[in-house]
Structure formats: structure tokens, C-alpha cells
LUMTORPA-582176 format. One record per residue (C-alpha): residue number from 1; residue in one letter; x, y, z. Coordinates in nm, 4 decimals. Layout:
<rec><i>NUM</i><aa>A</aa><c1>X</c1><c2>Y</c2><c3>Z</c3></rec>
...
//
This chain:
<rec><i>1</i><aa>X</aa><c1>1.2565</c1><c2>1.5057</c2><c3>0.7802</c3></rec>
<rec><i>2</i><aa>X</aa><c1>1.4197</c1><c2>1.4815</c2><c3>0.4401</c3></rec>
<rec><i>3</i><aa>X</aa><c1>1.5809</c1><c2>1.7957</c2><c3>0.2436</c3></rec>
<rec><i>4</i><aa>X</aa><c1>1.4902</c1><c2>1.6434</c2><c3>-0.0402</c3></rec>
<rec><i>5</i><aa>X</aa><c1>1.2009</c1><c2>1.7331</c2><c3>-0.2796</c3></rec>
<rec><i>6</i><aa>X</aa><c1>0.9678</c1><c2>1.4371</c2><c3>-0.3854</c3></rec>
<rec><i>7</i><aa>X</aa><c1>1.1155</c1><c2>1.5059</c2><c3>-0.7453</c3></rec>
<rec><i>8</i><aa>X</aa><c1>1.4635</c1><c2>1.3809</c2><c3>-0.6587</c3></rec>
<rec><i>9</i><aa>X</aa><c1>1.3347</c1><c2>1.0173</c2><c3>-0.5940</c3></rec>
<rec><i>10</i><aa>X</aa><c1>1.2186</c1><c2>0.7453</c2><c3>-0.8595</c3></rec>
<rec><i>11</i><aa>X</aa><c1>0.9380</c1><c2>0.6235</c2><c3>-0.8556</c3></rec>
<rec><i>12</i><aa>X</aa><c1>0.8954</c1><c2>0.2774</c2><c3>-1.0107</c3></rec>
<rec><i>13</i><aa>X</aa><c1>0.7269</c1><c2>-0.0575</c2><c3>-1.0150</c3></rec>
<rec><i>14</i><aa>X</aa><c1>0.9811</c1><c2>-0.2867</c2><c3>-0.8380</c3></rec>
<rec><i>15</i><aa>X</aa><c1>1.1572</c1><c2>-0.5758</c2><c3>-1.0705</c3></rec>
<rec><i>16</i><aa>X</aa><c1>1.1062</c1><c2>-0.9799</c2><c3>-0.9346</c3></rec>
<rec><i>17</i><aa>X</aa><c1>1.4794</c1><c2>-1.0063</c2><c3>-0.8863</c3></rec>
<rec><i>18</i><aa>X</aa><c1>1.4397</c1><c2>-0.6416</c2><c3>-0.6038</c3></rec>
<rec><i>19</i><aa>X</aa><c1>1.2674</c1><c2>-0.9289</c2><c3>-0.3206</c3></rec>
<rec><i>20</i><aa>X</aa><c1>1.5779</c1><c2>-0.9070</c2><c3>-0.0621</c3></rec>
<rec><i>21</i><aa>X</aa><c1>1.4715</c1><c2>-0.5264</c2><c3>-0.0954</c3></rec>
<rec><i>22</i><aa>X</aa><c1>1.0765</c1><c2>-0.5078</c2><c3>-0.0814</c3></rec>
<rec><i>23</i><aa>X</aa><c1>1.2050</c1><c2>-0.7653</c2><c3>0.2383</c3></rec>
<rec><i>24</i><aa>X</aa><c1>1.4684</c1><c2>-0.5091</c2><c3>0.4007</c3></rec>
<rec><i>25</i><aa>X</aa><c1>1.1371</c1><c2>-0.2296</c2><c3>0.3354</c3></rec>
<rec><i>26</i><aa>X</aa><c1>0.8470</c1><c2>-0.4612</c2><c3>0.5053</c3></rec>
<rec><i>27</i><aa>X</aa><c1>1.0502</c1><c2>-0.5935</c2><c3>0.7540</c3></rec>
<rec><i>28</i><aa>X</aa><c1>1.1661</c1><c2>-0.2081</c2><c3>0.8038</c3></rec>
<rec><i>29</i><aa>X</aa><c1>0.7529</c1><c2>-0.1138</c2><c3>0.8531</c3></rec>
<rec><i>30</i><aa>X</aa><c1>0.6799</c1><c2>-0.4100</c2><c3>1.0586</c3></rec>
<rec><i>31</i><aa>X</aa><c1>0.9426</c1><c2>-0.2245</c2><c3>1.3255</c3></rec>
<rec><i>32</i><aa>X</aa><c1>0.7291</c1><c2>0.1037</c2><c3>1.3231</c3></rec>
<rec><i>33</i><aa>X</aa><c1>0.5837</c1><c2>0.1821</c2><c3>1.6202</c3></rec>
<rec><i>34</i><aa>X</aa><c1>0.2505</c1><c2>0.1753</c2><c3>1.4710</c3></rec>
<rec><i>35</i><aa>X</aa><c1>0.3262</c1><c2>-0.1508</c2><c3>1.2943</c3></rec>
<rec><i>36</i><aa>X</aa><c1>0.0333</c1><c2>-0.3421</c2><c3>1.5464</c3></rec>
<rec><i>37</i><aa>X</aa><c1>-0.2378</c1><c2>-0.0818</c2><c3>1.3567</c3></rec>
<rec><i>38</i><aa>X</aa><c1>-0.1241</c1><c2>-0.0537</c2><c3>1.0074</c3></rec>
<rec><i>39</i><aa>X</aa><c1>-0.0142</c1><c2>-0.4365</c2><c3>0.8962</c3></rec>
<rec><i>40</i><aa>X</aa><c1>-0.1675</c1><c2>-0.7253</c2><c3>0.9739</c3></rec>
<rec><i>41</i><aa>X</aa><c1>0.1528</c1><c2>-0.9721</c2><c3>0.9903</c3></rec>
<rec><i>42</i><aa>X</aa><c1>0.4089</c1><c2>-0.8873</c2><c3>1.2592</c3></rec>
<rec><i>43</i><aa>X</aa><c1>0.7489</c1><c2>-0.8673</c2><c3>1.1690</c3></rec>
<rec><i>44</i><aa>X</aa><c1>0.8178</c1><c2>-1.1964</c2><c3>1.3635</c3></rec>
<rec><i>45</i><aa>X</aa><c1>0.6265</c1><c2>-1.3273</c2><c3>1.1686</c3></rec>
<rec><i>46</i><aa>X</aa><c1>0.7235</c1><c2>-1.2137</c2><c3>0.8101</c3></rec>
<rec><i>47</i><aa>X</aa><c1>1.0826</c1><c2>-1.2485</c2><c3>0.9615</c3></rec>
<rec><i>48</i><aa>X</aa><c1>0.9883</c1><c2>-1.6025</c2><c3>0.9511</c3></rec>
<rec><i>49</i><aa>X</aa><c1>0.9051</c1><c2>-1.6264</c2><c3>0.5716</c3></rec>
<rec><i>50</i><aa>X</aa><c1>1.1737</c1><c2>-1.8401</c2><c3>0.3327</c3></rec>
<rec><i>51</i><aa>X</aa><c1>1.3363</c1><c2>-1.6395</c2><c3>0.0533</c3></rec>
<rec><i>52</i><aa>X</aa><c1>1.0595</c1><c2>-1.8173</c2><c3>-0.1633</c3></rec>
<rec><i>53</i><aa>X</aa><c1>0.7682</c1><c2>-1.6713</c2><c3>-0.0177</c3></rec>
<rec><i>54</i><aa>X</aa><c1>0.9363</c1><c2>-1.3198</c2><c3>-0.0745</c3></rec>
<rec><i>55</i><aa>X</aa><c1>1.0357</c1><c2>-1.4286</c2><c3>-0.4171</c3></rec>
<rec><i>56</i><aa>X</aa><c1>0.6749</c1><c2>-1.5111</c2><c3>-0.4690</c3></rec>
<rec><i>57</i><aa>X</aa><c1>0.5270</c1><c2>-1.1848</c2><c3>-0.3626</c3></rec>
<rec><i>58</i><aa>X</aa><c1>0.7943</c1><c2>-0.9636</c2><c3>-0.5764</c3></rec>
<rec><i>59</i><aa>X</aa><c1>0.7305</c1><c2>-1.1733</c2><c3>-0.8742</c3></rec>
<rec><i>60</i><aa>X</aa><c1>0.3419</c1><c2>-1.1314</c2><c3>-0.8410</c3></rec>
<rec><i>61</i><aa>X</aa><c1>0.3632</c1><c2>-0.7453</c2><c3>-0.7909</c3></rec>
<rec><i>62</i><aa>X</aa><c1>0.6239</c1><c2>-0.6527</c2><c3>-1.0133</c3></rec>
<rec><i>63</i><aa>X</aa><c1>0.6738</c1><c2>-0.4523</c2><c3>-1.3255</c3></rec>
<rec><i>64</i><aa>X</aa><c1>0.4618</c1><c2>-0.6166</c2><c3>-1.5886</c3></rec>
<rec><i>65</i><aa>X</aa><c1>0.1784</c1><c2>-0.7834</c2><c3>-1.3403</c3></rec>
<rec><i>66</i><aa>X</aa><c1>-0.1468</c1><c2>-0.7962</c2><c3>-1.4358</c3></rec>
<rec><i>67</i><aa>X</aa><c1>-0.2944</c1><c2>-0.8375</c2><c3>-1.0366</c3></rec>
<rec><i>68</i><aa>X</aa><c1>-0.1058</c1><c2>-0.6219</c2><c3>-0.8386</c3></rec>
<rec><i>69</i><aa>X</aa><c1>0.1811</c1><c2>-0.3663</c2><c3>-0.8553</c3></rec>
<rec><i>70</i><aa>X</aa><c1>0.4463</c1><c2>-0.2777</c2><c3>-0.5848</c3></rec>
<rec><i>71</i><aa>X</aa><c1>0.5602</c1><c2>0.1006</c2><c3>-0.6076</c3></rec>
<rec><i>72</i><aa>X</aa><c1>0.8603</c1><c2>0.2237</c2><c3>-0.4925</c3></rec>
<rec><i>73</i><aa>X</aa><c1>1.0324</c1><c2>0.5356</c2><c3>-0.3738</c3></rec>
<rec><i>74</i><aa>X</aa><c1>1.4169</c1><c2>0.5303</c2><c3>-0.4577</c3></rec>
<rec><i>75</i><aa>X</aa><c1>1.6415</c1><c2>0.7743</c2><c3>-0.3318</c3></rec>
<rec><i>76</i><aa>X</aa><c1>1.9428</c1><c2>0.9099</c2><c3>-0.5499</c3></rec>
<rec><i>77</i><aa>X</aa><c1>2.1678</c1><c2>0.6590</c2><c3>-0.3301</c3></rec>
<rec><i>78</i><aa>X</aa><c1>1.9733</c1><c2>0.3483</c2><c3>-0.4069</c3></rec>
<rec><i>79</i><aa>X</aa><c1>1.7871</c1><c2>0.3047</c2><c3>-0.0662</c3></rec>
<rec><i>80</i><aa>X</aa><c1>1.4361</c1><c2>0.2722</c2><c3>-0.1140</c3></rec>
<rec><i>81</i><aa>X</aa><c1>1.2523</c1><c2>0.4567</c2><c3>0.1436</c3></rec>
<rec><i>82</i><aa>X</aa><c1>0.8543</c1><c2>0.4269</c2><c3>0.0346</c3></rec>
<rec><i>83</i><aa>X</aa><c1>0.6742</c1><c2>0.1506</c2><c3>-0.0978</c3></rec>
<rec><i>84</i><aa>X</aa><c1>0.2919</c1><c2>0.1053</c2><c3>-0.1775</c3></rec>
<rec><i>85</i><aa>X</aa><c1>0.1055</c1><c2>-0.1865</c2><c3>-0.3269</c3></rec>
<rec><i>86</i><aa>X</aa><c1>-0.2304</c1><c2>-0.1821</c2><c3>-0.5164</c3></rec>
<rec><i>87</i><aa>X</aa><c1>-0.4192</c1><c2>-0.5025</c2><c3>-0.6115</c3></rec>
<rec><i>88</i><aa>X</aa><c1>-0.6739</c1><c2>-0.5387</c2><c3>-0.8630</c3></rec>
<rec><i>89</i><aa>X</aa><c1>-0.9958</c1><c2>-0.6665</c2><c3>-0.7356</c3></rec>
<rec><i>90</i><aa>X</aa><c1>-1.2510</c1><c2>-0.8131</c2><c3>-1.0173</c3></rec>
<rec><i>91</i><aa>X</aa><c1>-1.6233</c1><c2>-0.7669</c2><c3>-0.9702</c3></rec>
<rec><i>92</i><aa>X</aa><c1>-1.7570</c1><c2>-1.0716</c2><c3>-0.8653</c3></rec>
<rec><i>93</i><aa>X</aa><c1>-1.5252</c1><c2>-1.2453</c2><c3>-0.6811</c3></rec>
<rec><i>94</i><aa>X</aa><c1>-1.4567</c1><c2>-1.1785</c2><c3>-0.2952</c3></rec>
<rec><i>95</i><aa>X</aa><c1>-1.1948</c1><c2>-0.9954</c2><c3>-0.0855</c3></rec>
<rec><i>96</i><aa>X</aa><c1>-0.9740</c1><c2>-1.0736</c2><c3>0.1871</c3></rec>
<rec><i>97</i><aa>X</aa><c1>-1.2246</c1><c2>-1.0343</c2><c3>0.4874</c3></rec>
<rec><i>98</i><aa>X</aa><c1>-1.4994</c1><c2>-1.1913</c2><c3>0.2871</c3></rec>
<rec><i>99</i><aa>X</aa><c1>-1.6825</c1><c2>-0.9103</c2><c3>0.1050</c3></rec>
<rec><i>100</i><aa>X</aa><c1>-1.8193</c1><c2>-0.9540</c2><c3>-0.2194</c3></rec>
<rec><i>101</i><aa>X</aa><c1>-1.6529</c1><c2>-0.7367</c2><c3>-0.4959</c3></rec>
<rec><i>102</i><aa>X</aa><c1>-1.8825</c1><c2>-0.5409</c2><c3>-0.7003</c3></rec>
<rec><i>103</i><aa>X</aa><c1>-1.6637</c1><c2>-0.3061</c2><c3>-0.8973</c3></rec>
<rec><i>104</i><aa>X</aa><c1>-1.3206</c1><c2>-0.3633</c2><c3>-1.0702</c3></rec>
<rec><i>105</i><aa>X</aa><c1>-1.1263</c1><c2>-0.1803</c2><c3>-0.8361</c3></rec>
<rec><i>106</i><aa>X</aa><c1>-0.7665</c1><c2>-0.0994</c2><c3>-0.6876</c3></rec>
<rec><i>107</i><aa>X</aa><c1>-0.6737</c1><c2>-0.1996</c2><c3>-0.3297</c3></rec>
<rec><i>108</i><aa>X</aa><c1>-0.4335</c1><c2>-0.0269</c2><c3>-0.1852</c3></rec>
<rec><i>109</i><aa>X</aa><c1>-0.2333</c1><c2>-0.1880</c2><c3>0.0926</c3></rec>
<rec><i>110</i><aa>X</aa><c1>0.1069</c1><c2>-0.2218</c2><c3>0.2434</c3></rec>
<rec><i>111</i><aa>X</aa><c1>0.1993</c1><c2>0.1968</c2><c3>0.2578</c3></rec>
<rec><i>112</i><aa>X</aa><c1>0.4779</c1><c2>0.3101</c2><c3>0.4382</c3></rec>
<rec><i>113</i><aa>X</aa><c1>0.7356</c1><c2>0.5517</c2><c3>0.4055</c3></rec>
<rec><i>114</i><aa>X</aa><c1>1.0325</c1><c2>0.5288</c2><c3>0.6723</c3></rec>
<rec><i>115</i><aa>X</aa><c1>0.9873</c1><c2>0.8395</c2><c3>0.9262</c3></rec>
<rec><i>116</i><aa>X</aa><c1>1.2639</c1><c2>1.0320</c2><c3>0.8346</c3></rec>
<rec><i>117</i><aa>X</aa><c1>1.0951</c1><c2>1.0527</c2><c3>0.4609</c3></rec>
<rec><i>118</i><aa>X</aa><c1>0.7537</c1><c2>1.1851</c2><c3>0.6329</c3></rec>
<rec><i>119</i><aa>X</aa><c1>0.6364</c1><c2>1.5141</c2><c3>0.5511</c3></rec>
<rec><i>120</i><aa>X</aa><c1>0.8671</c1><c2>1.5666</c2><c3>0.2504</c3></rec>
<rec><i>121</i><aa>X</aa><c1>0.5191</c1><c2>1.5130</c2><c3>-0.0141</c3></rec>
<rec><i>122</i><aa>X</aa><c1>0.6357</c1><c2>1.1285</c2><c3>-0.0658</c3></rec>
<rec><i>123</i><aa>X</aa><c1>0.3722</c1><c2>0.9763</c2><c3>-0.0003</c3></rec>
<rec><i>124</i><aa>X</aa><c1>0.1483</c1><c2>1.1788</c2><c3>-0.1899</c3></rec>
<rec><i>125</i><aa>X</aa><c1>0.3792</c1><c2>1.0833</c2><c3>-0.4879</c3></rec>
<rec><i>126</i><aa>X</aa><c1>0.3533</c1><c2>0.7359</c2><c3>-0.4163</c3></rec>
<rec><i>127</i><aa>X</aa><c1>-0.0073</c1><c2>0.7733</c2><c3>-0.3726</c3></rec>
<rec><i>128</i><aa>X</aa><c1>-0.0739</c1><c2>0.9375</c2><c3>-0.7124</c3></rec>
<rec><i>129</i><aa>X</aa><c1>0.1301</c1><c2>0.6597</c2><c3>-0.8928</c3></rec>
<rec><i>130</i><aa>X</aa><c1>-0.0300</c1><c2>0.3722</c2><c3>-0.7170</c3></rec>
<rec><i>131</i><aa>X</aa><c1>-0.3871</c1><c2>0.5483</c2><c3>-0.8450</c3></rec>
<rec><i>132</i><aa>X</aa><c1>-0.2297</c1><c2>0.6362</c2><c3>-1.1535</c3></rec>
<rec><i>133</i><aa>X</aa><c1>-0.1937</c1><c2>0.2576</c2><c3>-1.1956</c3></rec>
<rec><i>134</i><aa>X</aa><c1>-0.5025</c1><c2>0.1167</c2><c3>-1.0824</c3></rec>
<rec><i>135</i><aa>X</aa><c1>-0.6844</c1><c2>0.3211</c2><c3>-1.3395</c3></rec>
<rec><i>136</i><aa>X</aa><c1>-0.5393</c1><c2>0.2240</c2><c3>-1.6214</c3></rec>
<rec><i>137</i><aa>X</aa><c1>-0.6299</c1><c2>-0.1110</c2><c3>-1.5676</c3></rec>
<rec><i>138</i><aa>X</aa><c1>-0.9726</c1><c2>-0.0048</c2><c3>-1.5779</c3></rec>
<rec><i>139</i><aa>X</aa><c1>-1.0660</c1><c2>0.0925</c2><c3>-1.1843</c3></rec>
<rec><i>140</i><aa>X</aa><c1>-1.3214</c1><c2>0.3064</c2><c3>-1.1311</c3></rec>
<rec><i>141</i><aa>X</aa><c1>-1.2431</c1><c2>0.2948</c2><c3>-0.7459</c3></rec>
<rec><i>142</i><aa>X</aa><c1>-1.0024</c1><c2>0.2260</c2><c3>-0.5071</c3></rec>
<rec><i>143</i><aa>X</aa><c1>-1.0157</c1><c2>0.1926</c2><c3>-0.1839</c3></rec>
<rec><i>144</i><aa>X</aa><c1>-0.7766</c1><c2>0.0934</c2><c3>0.1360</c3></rec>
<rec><i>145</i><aa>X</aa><c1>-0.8567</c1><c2>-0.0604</c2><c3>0.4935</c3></rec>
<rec><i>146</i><aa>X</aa><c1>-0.7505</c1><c2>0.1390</c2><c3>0.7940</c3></rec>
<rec><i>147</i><aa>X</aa><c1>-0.7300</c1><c2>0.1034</c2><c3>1.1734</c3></rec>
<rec><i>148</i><aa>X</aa><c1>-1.0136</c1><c2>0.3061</c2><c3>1.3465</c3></rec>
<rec><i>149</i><aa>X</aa><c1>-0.7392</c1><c2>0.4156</c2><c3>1.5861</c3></rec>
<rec><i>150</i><aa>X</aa><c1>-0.4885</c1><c2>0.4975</c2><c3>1.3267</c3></rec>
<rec><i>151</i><aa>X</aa><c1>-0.5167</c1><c2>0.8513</c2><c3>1.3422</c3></rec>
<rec><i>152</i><aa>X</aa><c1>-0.2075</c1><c2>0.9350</c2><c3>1.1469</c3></rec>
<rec><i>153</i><aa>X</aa><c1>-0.2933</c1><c2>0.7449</c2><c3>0.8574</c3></rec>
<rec><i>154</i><aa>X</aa><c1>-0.6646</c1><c2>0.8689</c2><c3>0.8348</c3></rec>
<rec><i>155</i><aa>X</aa><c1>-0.5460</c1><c2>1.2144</c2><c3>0.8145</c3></rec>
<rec><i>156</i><aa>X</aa><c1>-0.3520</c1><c2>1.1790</c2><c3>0.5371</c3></rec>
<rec><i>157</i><aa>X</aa><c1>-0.6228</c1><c2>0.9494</c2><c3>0.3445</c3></rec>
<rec><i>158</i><aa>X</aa><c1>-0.8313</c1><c2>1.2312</c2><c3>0.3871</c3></rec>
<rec><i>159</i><aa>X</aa><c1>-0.5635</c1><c2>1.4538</c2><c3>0.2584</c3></rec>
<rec><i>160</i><aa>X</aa><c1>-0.5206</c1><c2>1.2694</c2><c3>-0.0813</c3></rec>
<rec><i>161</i><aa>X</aa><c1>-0.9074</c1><c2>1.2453</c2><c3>-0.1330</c3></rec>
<rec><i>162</i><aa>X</aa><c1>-1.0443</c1><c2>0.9312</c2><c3>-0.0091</c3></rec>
<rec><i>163</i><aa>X</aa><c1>-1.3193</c1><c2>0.8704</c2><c3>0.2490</c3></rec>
<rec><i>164</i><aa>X</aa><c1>-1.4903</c1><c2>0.6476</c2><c3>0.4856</c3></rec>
<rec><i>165</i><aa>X</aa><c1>-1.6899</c1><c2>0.4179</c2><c3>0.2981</c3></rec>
<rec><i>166</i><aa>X</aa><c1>-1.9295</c1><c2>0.3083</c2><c3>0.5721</c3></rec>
<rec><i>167</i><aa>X</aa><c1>-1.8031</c1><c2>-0.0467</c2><c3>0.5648</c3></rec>
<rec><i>168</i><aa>X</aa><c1>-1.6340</c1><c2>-0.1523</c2><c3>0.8489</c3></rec>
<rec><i>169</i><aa>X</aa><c1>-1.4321</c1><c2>-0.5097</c2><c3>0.8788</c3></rec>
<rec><i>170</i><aa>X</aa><c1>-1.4524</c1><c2>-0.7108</c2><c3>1.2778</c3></rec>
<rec><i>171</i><aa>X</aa><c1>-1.0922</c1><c2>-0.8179</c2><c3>1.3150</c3></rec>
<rec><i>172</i><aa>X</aa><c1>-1.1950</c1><c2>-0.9545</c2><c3>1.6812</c3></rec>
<rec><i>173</i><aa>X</aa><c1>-1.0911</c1><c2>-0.8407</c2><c3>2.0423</c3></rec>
<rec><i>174</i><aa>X</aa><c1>-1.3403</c1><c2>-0.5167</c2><c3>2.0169</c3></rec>
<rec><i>175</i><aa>X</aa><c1>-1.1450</c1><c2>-0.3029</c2><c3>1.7270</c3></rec>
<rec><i>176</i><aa>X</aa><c1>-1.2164</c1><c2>-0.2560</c2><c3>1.3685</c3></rec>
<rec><i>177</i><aa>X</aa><c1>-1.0598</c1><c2>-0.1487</c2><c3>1.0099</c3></rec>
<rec><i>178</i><aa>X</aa><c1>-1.2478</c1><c2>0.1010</c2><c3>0.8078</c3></rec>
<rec><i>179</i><aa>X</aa><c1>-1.2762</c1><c2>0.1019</c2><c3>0.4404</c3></rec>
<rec><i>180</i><aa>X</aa><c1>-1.2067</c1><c2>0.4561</c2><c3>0.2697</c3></rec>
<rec><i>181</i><aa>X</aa><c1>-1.2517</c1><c2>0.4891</c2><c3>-0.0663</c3></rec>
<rec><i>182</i><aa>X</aa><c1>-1.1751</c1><c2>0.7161</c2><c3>-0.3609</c3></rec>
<rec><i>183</i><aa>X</aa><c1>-1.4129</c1><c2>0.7067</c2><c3>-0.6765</c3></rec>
<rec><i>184</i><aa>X</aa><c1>-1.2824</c1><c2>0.8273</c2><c3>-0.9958</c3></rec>
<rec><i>185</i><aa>X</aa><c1>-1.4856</c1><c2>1.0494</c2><c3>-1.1531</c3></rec>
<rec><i>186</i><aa>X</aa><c1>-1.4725</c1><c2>0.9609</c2><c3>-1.5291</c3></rec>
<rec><i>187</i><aa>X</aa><c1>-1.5929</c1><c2>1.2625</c2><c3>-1.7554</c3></rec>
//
């Protein structure tokens, strides 16, 4: 576990020319042991990917986008060691696995933090930023999908304030992702 306090990293939006980073970081979470439960791409697979495709997805998520934001954690040194993304979803149009959007809303996908960052309050950090974002584009909600047998990850969702949702997403062979959701309460 790290010795260092969640304070001593920066947390930032990443920049369109940081890709060969946000690369090294997903390609670092695809090799988690619990990579087959939290991502949906394996990391042959985003191995695979040309330099545009990562190019692409930095650009689209980067300080300044309107859709979707890609928050970092940077130690002291340089290395990044969290990430988080949130995407906008507008009401009225439809999400990934098909379900209608009825709320502007922040999606919350791609966490990880590299294992010997875990425990040090990171994540919350992260967390609170990537919310922090999402509502001031106007979310009322956010919400993330997560393995029914991702234990880990549920706990700390819990942790931060968000909870099952009731809506449940078939991705085939007999398991299932959960949607847990955090409403803001707006005075």
C-alpha cells in the first residue's frame, strides 16, 4: 500500500497528447487479476488497437470535452496510478446495452487504481472528482455497471454512496452487470 496521502497526487483531466499514457494505464488494468469482471475488452484485445484508436479516445475524454472526461491520479514522480472516466448520457437517447436514457446523467466507467495505490483513499478522490464533474454539466445522477461477482468493487460503491439500482444488464453465458446509482440531491 502507498505511504502517501491522497493529497500528494494530482488530480486532473488528462490532455489529448497523454494517449501513450491513458494506454500504459488500461493496458496496466486489463492485466489485473480481476480484469475478466471489471472491463469488458481484454487486454489482447485493446493491445491490438492502432495508436489512432487511442488517440481517438484521449482526444474525446480530455480536458475541455463536452461528452466525457478521463480523470487521473498523478503521483509526484509523473506515473499515473488511477484513472476514472465519466460520460455524459442525454435523456432520450440510448446506452451501451440498449437502455433508454431518461435523465441527463454521468456514467462512470473504466476505474482502476494499480494495487499498490489501494487503500491509500485514492479512489475516493478520484471518485469525488469524476462526480464533481458530472454535475456541473448538469447530472442529476450517475450511475456505473458492475459485475454481480465483483465483490471488491461493490464494496467500495457502497462505500462512496451509490446503490443497486434494480436494473440488471444479460451479458450472456448465465452472469450479469448491475447498475448502482448515486442521485444527487439538489437543495
Amino acid at each position: 500500500m502507498s505511504t502517501m496521502s491522497p493529497g500528494a497526487y494530482v488530480i486532473r483531466s488528462i490532455r489529448a497528447d497523454e494517449w501513450p499514457a491513458a494506454k500504459e494505464l488500461r493496458l496496466a488494468a486489463l492485466r489485473d487479476p480481476v480484469a475478466p469482471l471489471a472491463f469488458l475488452e481484454t487486454y489482447e484485445e485493446a493491445l491490438a488497437r492502432p495508436d489512432s484508436f487511442w488517440q481517438e479516445r484521449a482526444a474525446g475524454a480530455c480536458e475541455g470535452a463536452h461528452g466525457a472526461q478521463q480523470i487521473i491520479a498523478e503521483r509526484p514522480d509523473g506515473v499515473w496510478v488511477g484513472t476514472l472516466t465519466v460520460l455524459v448520457e442525454e435523456p432520450g437517447t440510448t446506452d451501451w446495452a440498449g437502455f433508454p436514457v431518461e435523465r441527463k446523467q454521468g456514467h462512470v466507467v473504466g476505474v482502476f487504481v494499480r494495487p499498490e495505490e489501494r487503500g491509500s483513499g485514492l479512489t475516493e478522490v478520484l471518485f469525488d472528482a469524476g462526480l464533481e464533474w458530472a454535475w456541473s454539466r448538469g447530472a442529476d445522477r450517475a450511475r456505473l455497471i458492475v459485475h454481480e461477482e465483483n465483490e471488491r468493487a461493490q464494496r467500495f460503491y457502497r462505500k462512496v454512496g451509490f446503490v443497486p439500482s434494480g436494473v440488471t444488464v444479460s451479458l450472456g453465458e448465465g452472469s450479469g452487470e448491475v447498475e448502482w446509482e448515486f442521485v444527487l440531491e439538489r437543495p
